[in-house]
ZAZAVEX-677309 format. One line per field, with one value per residue (C-alpha): residue number from 1; residue in three letters; chain; x, y, z. Coordinates in Angstrom, 2 decimals, always signed. Each point is the difference from the previous one (the first is absolute). Layout:
N
k NUM | ...
r ALA | ...
c A | ...
X X | ...
Y Y | ...
Z Z | ...
//
This chain:
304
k 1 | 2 | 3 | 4 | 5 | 6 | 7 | 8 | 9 | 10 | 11 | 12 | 13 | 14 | 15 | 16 | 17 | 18 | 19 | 20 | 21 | 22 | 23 | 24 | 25 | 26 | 27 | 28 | 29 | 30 | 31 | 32 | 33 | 34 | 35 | 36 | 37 | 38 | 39 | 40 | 41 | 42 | 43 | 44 | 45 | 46 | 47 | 48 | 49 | 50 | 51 | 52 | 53 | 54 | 55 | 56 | 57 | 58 | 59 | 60 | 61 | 62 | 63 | 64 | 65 | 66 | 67 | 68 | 69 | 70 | 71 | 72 | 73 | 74 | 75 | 76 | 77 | 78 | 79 | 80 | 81 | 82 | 83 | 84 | 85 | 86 | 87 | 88 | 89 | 90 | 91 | 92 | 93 | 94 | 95 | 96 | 97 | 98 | 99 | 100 | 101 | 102 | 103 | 104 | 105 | 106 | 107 | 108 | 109 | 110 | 111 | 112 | 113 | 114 | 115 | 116 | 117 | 118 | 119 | 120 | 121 | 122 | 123 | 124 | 125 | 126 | 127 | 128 | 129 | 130 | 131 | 132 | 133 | 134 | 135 | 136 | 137 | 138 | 139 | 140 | 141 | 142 | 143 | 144 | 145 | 146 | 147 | 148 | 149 | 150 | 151 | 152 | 153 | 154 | 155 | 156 | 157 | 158 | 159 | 160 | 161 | 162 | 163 | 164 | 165 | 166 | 167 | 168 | 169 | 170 | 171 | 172 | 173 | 174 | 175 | 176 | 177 | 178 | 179 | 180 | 181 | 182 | 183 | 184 | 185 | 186 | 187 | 188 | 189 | 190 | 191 | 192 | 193 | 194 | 195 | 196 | 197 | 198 | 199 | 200 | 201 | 202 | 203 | 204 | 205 | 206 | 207 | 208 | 209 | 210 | 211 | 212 | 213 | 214 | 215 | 216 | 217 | 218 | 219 | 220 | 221 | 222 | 223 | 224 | 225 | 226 | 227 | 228 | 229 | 230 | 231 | 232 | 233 | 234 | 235 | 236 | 237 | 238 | 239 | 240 | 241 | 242 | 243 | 244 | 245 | 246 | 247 | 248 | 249 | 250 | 251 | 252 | 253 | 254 | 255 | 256 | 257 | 258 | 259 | 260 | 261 | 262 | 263 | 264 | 265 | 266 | 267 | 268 | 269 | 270 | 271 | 272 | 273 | 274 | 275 | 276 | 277 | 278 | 279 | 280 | 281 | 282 | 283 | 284 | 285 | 286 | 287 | 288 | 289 | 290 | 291 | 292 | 293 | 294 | 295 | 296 | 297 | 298 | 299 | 300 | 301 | 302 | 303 | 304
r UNK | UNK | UNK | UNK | UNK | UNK | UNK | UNK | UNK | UNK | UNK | UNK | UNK | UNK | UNK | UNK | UNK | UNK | UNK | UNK | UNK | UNK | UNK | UNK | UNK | UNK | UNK | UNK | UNK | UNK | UNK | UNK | UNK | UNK | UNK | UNK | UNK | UNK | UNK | UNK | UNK | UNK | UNK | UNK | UNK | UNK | UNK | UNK | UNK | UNK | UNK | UNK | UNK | UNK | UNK | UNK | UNK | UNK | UNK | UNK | UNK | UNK | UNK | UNK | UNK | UNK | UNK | UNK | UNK | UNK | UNK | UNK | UNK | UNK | UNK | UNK | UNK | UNK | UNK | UNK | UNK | UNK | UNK | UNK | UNK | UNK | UNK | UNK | UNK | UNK | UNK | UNK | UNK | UNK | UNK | UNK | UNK | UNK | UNK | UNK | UNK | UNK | UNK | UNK | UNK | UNK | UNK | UNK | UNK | UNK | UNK | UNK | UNK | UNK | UNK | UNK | UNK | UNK | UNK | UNK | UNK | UNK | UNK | UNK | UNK | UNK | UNK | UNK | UNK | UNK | UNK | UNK | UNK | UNK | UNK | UNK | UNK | UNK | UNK | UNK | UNK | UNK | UNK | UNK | UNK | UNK | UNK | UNK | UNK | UNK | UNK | UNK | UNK | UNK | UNK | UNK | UNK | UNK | UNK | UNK | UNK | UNK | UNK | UNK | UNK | UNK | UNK | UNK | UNK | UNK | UNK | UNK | UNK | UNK | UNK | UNK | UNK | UNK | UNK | UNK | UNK | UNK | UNK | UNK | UNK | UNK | UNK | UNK | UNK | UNK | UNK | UNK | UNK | UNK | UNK | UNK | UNK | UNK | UNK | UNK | UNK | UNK | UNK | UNK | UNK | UNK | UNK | UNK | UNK | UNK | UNK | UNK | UNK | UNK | UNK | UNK | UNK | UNK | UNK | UNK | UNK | UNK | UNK | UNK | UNK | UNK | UNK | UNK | UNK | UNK | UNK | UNK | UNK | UNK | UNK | UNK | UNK | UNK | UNK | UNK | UNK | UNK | UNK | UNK | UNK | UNK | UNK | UNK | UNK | UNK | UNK | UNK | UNK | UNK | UNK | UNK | UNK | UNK | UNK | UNK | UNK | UNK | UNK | UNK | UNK | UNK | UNK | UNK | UNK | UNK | UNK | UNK | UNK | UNK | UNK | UNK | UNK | UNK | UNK | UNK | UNK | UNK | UNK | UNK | UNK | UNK | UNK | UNK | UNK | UNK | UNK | UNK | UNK | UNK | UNK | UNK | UNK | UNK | UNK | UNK | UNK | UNK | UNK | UNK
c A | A | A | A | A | A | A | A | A | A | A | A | A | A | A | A | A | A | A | A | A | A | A | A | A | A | A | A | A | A | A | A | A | A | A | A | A | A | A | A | A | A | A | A | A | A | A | A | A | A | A | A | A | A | A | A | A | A | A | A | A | A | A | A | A | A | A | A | A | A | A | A | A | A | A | A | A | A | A | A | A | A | A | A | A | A | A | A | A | A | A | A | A | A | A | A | A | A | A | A | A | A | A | A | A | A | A | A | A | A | A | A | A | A | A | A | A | A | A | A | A | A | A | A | A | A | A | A | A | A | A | A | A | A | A | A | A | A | A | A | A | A | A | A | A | A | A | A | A | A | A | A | A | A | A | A | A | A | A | A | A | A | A | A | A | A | A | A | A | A | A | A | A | A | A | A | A | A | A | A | A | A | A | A | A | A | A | A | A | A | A | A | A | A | A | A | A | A | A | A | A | A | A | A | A | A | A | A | A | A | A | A | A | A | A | A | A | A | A | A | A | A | A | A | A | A | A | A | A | A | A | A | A | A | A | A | A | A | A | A | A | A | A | A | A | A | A | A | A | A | A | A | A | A | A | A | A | A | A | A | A | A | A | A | A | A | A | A | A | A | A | A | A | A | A | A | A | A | A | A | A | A | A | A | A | A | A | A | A | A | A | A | A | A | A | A | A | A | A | A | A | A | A | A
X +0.00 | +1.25 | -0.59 | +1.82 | -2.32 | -2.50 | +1.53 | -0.02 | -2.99 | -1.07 | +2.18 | -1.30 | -3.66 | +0.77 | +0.28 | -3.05 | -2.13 | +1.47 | -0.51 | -3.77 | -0.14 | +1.55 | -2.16 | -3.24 | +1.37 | +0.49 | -3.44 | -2.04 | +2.13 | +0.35 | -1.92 | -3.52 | -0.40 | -3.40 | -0.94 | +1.01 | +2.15 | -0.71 | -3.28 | -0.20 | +1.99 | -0.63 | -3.11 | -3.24 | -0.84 | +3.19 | +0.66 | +1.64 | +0.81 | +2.49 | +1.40 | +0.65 | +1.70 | +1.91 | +1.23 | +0.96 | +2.72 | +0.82 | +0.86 | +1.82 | +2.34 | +0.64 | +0.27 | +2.86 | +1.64 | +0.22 | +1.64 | +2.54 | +0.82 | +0.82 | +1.48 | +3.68 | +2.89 | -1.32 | +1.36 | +0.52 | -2.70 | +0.58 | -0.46 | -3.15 | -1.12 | +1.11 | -1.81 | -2.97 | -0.42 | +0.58 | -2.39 | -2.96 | +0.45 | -0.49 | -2.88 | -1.82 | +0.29 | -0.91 | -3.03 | -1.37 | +1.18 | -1.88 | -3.17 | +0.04 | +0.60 | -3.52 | -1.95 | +1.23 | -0.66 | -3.51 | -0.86 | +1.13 | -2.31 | -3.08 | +0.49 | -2.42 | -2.22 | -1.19 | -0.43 | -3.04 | -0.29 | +0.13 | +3.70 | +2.92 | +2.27 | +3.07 | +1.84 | -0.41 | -4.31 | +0.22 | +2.07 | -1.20 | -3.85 | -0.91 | +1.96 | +0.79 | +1.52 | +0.96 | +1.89 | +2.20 | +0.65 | +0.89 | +2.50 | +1.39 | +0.53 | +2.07 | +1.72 | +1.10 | +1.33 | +1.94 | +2.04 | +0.51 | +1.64 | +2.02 | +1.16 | +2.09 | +1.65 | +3.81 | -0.51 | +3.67 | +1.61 | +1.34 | -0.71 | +1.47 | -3.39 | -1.35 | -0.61 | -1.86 | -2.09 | -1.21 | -1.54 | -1.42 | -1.56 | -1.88 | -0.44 | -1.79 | -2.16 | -0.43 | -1.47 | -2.28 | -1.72 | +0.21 | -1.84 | -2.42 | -0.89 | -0.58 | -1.52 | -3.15 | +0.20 | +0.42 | -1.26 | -3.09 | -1.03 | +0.28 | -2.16 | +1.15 | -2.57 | +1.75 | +3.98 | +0.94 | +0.16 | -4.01 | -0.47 | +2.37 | -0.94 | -3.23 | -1.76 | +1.53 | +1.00 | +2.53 | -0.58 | +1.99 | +2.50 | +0.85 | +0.06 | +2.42 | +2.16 | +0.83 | +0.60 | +2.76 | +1.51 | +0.41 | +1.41 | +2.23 | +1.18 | +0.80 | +2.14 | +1.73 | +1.03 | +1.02 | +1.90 | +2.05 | +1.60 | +1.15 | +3.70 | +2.20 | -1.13 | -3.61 | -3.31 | -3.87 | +0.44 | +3.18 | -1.58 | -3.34 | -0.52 | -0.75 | -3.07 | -0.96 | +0.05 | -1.72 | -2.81 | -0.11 | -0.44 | -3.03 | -2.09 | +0.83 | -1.29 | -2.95 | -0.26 | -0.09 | -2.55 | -2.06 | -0.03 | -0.84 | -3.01 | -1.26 | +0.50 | -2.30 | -2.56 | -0.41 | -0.12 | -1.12 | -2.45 | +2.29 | +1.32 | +3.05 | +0.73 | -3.44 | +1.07 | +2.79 | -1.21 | -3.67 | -1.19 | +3.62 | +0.28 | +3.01 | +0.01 | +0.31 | +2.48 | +2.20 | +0.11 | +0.71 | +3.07 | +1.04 | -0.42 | +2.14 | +2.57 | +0.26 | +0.39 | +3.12 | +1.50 | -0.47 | +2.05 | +2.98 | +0.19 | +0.55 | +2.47 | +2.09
Y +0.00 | +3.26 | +2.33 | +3.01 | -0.22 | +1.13 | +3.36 | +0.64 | -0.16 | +2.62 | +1.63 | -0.16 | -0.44 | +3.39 | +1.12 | -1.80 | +1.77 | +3.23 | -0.86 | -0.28 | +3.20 | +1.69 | -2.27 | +1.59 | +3.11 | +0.14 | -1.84 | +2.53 | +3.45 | -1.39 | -2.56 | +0.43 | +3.53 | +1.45 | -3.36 | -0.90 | -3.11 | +0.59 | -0.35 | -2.60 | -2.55 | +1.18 | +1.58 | -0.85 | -1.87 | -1.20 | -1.10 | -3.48 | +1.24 | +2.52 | -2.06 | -2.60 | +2.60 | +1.17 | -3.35 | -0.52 | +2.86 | -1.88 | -3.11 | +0.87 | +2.20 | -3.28 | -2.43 | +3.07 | +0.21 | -4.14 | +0.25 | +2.86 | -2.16 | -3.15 | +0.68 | -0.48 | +1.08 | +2.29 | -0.97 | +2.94 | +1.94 | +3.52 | -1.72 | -1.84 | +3.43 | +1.91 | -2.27 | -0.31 | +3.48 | +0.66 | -2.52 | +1.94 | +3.38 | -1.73 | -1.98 | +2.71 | +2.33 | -2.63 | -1.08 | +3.46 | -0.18 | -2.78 | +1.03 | +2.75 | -2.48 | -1.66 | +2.56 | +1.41 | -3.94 | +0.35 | +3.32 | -1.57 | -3.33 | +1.97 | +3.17 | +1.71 | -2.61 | -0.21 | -2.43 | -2.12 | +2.51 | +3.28 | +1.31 | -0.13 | -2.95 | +0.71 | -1.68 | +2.17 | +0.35 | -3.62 | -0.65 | +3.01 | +0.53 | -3.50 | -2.63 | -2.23 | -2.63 | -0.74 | +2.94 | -0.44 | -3.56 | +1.21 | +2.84 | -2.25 | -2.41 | +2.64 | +0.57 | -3.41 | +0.20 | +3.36 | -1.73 | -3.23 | +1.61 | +2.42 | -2.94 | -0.43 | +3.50 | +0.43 | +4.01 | +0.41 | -2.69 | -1.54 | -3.84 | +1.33 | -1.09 | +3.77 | -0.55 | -3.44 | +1.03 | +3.21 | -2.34 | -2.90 | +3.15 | +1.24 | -4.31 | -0.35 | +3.03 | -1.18 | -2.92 | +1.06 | +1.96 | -2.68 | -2.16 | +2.63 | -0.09 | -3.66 | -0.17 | +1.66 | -1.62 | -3.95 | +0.22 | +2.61 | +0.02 | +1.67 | +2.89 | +3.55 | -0.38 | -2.85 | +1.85 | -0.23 | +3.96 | -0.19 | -2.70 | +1.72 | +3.91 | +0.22 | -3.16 | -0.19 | -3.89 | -1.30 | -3.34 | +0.89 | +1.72 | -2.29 | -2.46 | +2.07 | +0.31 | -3.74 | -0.05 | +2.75 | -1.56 | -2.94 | +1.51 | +2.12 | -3.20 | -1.71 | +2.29 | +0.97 | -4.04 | +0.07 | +3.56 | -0.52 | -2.98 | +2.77 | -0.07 | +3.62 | +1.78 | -1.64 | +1.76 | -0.45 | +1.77 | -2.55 | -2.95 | -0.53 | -3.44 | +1.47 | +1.49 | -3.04 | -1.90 | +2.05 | +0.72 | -3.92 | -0.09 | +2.48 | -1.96 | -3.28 | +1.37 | +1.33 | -4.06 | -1.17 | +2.44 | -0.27 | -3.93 | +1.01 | +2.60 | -3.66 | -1.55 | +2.35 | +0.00 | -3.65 | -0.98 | +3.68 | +1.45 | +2.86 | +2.22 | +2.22 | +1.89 | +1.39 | +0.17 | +1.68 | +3.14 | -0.29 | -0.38 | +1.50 | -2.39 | +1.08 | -3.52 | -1.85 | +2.97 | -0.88 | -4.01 | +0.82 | +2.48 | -2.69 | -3.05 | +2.02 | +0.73 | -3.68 | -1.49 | +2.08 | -0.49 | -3.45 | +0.66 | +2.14 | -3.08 | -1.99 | +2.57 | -0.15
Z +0.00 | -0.77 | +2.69 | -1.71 | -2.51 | +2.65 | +0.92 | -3.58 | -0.20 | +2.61 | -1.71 | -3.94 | +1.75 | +1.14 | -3.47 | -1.09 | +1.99 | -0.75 | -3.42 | +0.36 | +1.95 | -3.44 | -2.03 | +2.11 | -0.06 | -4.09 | -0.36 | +2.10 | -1.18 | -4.17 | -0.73 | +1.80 | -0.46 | +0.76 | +2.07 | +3.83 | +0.66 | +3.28 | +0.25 | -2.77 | +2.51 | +3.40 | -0.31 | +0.85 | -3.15 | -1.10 | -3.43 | -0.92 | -3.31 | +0.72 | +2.75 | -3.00 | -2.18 | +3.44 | +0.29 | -3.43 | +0.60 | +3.61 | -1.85 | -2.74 | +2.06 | +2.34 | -2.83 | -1.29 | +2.96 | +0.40 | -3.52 | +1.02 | +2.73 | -1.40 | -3.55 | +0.10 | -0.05 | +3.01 | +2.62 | +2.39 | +2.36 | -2.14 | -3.40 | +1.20 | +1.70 | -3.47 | -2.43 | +2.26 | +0.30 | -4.15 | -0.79 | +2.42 | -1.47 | -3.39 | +1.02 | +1.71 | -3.12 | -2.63 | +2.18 | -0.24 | -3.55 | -0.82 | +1.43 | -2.20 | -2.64 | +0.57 | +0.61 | -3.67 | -0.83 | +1.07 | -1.48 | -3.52 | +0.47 | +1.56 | -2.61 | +2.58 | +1.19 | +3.98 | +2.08 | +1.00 | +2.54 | -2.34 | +1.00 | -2.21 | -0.12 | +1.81 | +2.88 | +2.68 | -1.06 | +0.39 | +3.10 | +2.12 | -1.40 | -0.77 | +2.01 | -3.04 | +1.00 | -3.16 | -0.94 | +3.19 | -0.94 | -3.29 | +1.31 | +2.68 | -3.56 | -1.89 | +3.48 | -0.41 | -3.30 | +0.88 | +2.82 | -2.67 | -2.06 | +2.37 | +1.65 | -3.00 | -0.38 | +1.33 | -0.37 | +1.98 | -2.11 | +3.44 | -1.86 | -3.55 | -1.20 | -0.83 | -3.77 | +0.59 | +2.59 | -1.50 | -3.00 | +2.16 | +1.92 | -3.12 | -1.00 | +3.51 | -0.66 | -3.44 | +1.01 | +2.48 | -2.59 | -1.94 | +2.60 | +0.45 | -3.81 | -0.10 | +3.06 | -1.47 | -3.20 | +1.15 | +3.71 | +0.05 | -3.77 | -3.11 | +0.40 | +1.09 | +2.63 | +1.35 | +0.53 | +2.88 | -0.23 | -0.52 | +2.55 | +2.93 | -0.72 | -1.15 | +0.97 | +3.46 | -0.28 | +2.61 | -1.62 | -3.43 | +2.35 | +2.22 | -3.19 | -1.48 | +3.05 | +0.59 | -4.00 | -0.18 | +3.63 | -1.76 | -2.94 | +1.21 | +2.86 | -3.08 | -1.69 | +3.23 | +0.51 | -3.85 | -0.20 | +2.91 | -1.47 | -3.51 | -0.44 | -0.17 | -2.93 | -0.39 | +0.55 | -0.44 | -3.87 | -1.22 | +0.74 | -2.00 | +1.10 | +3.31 | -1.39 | -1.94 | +3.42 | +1.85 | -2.69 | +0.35 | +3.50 | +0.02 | -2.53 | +1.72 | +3.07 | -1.31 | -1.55 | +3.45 | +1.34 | -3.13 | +1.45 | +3.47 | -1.75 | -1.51 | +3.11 | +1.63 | -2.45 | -0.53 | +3.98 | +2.02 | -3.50 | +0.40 | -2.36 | +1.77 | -2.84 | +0.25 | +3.73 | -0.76 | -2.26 | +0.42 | +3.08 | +1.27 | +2.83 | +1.95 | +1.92 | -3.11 | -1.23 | +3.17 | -0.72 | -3.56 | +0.76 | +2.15 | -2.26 | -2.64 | +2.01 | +1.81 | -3.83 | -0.63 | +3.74 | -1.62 | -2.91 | +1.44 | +2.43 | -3.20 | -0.81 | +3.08
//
């Protein structure tokens, strides 16, 4: 057991939490303009759905600072503390960055549409006016894919892998949109209707979200276990076959759960796509999420 591990750990928990007072501080002064964080989590009618997109921020600054941590050749207490601290600043700017991003995202899809409820579809309308669940889900999603492919970057060049990094950074984050794409199309439908965009933002689905998010874990789990294995000068845009694999591994997934949606039909009468997008069950959205995700924890273990 490694008890000096421990102390560290105050030590770098220290900075975690200082992290999240930034993180709260940026979210509430930037990002949330016009709205009260405050109130939204410790008010008297506190909302789950910014507490989601809160988190999403949390997480991805702890999964950041993990990566700091462990990638080598660090070795000393001021490199760790000098890469950990780097690798905030960027986070915390390109987490209000892409906010920004999707809210410019949504204005393009919607072209001026509102929302089942009348209000415009943006984040903050609704996190802070509506409670959708799904839209939190959904932030906390992109959160996820942010910190992915940050976990890659070597900003300070301290590993000598600056150049690679920088491309499996903008691989990662191609590939979550990628994910996002065919999510819609091969998972929800092939309707506009049915995007997850429609289905999170103006239908107020947590189903479809929480869908999506055990998807892109899996996705980006399995390119994590297969980039980490690239040799010096290889990266997510040399190596096609990459690509072609994990293309492959998304459509055999979605073979296996088409199998479980037959499974269900022939011995419950159940149709969980129907679940899934029409009647927006969130329960079923959950086991689904979670089903995805187990079947590639299943094939990384393969991989291993």
């Amino acid at each position: 057991m490694n008890w000096l591990a421990l102390i560290k750990f105050m030590v770098y928990g220290g900075l975690a939490v200082g992290a999240m007072l930034v993180w709260w501080v940026f979210y509430t002064r930037m990002l949330t303009r016009g709205f009260s964080a405050r109130d939204a989590v410790f008010g008297q009618n506190p909302k789950p759905a910014v507490a989601l997109d809160l988190m999403g921020g949390v997480v991805a600054m702890g999964i950041l600072i993990r990566s700091a941590l462990v990638r080598p050749p660090l070795e000393t207490f001021v490199q760790n503390m000098e890469a950990a601290l780097v690798t905030l600043a960027i986070t915390i700017v390109l987490l209000g960055v892409l906010r920004w991003v999707v809210n410019g995202v949504l204005w393009v899809w919607f072209r001026g549409k509102t929302d089942i409820h009348g209000d415009p579809v943006t984040v903050n309308n609704e996190l802070f006016l509506h409670n959708n669940l799904a839209a939190g889900l959904f932030s906390a999603t992109v959160y996820l894919v942010l910190a992915a492919g940050l976990i890659q970057e070597d900003m300070l060049n301290l590993a000598g892998y600056r150049q690679e990094g920088t491309f499996n950074i903008l691989g990662v984050w191609a590939l979550g949109a990628a994910t996002i794409f065919f999510h819609s199309l091969l998972y929800l439908g092939f309707s506009r209707e049915k995007s997850i965009l429609y289905q999170g933002f103006h239908h107020n689905n947590p189903a479809a979200a929480l869908s999506l998010m055990g998807l892109m874990s899996g996705m980006l789990l399995l390119n994590h276990m297969i980039t980490r294995t690239f040799m010096p000068g290889q990266h997510m845009f040399n190596q096609p076959e990459l690509w072609a694999y994990l293309g492959t591994a998304m459509v055999l997934v979605l073979v296996v759960k088409t199998l479980a949606r037959v499974v269900f039909w022939f011995t419950l009468g159940l149709d969980v796509r129907k679940e899934l997008v029409a009647r927006q069950n969130a329960a079923w959205g959950l086991i689904d999420g979670g089903l995805i995700l187990s079947l590639f924890i299943i094939l990384v273990g393969l991989l291993a």
